[in-house]
C-alpha positions as CSV (number, residue, x, y, z in Angstrom):
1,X,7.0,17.1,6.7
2,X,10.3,16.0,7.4
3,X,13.1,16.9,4.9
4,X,14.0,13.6,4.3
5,X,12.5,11.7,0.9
6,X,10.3,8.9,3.2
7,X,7.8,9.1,0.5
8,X,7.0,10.0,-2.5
9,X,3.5,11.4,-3.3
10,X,1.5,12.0,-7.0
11,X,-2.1,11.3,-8.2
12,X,-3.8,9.5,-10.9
13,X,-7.0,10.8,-12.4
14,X,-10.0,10.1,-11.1
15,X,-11.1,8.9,-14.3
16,X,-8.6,5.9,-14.2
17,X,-9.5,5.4,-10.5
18,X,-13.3,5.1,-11.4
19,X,-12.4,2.6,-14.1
20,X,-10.2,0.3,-11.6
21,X,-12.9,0.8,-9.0
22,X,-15.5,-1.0,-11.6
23,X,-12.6,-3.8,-12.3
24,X,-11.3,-4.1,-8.9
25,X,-14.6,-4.6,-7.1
26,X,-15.9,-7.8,-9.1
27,X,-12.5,-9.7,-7.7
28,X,-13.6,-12.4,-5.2
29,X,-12.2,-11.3,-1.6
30,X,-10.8,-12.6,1.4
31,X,-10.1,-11.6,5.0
32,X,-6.5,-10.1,5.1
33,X,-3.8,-12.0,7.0
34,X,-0.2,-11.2,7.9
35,X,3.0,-13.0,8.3
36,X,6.1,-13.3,6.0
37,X,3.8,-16.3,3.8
38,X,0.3,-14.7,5.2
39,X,0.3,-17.7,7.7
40,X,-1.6,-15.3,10.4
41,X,-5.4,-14.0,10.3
42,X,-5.2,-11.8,13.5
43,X,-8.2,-8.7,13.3
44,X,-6.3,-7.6,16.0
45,X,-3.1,-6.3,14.2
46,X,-4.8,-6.1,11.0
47,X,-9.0,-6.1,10.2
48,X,-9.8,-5.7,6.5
49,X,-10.8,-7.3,3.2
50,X,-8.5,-8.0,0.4
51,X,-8.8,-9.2,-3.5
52,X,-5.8,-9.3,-5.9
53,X,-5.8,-8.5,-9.2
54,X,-3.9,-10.1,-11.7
55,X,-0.1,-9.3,-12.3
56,X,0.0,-7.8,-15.1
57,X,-3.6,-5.4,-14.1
58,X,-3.1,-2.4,-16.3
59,X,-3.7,-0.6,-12.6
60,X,-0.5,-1.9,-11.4
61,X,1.3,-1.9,-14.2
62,X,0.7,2.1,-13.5
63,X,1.2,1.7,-9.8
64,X,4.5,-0.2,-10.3
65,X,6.3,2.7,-12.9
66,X,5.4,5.2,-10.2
67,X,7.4,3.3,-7.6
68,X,10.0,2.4,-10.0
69,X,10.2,6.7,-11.2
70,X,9.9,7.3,-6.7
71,X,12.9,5.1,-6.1
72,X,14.7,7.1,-8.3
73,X,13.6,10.7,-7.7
74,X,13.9,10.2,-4.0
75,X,17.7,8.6,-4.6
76,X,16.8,5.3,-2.7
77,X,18.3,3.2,-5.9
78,X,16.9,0.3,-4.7
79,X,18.0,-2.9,-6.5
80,X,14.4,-3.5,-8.3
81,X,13.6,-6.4,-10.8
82,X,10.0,-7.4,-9.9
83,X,7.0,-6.5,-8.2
84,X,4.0,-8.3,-6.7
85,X,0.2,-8.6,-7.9
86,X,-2.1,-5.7,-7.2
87,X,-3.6,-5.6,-3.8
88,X,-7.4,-4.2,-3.2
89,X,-8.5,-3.8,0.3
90,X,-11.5,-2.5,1.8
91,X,-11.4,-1.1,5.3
92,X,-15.1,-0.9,6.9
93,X,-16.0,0.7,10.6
94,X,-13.5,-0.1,13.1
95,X,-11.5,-2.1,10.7
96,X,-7.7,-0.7,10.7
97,X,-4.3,-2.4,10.0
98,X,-1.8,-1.8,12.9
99,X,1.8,-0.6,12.6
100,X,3.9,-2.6,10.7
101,X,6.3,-3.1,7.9
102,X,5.9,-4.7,4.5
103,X,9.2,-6.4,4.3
104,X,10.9,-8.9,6.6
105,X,14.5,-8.9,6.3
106,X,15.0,-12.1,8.1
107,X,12.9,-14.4,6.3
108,X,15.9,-16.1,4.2
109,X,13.9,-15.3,1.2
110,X,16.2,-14.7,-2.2
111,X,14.1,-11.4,-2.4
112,X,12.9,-8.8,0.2
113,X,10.1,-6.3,-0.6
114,X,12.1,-2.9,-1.4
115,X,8.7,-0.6,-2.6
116,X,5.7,0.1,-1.5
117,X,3.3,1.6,-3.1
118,X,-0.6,2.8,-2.1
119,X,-3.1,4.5,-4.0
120,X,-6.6,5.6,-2.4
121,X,-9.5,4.9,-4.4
122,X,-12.2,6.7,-3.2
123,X,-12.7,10.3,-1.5
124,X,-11.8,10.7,2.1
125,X,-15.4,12.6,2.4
126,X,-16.4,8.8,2.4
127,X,-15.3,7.9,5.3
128,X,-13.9,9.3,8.1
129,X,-10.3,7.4,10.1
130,X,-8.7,5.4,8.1
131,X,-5.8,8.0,8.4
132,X,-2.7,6.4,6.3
133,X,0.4,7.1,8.5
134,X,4.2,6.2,8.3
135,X,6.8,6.4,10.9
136,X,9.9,7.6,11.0
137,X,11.5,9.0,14.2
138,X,7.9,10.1,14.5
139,X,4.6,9.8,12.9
140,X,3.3,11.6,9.9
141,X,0.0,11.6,8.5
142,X,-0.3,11.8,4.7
143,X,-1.9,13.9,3.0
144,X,-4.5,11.7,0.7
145,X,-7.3,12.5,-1.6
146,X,-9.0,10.2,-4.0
147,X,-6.4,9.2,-6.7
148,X,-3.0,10.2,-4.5
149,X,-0.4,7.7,-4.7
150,X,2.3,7.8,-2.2
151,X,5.5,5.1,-2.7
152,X,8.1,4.8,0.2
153,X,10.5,2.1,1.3
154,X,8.9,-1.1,2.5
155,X,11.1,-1.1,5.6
156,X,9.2,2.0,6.7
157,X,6.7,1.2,9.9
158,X,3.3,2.4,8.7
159,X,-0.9,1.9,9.1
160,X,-4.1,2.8,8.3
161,X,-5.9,4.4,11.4
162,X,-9.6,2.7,12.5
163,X,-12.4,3.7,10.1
164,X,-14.7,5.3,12.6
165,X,-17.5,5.5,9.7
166,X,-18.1,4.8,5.6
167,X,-15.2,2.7,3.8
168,X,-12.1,2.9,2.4
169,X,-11.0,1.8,-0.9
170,X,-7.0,1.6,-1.5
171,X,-4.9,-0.4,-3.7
172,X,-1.2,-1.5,-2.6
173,X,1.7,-3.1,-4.6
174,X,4.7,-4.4,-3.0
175,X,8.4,-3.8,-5.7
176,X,11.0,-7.0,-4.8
177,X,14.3,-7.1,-5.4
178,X,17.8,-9.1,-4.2
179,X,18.1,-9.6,-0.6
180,X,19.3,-6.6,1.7
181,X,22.6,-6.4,1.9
């Protein structure tokens, strides 16, 4: 692991992860797209299933003051005042999402996506891919396990590796702020 603060890594108990799991799974889903407004369905860059939550989901509301405490601990300061619904996805066999980044600094938005945060919801003995990766100079793999929660800086080119077998459960909130500078 590189010595520089990319991400930020804890855990929630499996408890609370059971208890979302229940929630999470009755929302109504929908094939994941991509694209500053999610104008794009392409399984090519990006093949899973998604359900958001509401806002204020107790989950995220946990989720979100883990990001908020990782922007500080790792000294990004980050201009923060917001953060996006919760985010459920399901990745099945040979379903992946590509590299990519979660903000897109020339959108003319008034806010840009500062945060990111992911939690994995269910054991990696589950399932086996579905690596979750981020890139920086070079790739690093991290290292999950049901309940880790790993925040890093949405401008970060990351991905989730093709399931080869089982599912994978995650949960991903997105922390806005004012515009780059």
């Amino acid at each position: 692991m590189s010595h520089l603060p990319i991400w930020y890594l804890g855990q929630i108990s499996e408890n609370k992860i059971d208890i979302a799991n229940q929630e999470l799974k009755k929302i109504e889903t929908k094939k994941a797209t991509m694209g500053p407004n999610g104008e794009s369905l392409d399984v090519v860059g990006r093949d899973t299933t998604v359900a958001f939550a509401d806002f204020n989901h107790w989950f995220g509301l946990e989720m979100f003051e883990f990001a908020k405490n990782a922007n500080k601990n790792c000294n990004w300061d980050f201009d923060i005042n917001n953060h996006e619904a919760l985010q459920y996805a399901e990745y099945g066999p040979k379903q992946h999402y590509n590299w990519h980044v979660d903000t897109f600094l020339l959108s003319g938005k008034i806010v840009d996506r500062k945060v990111t945060v992911v939690c994995l919801m269910n054991d990696p003995s589950e399932f086996q891919g579905g690596e979750f990766q981020v890139r920086l100079y070079q790739e690093y793999t991290a290292p999950l396990q049901k309940g880790s929660i790993i925040a890093f800086p949405s401008f970060l080119e990351h991905r989730v590796t093709p399931i080869v077998s089982g599912v994978r459960y995650s949960a991903t909130m997105w922390l806005n702020g004012p515009r780059f500078k």
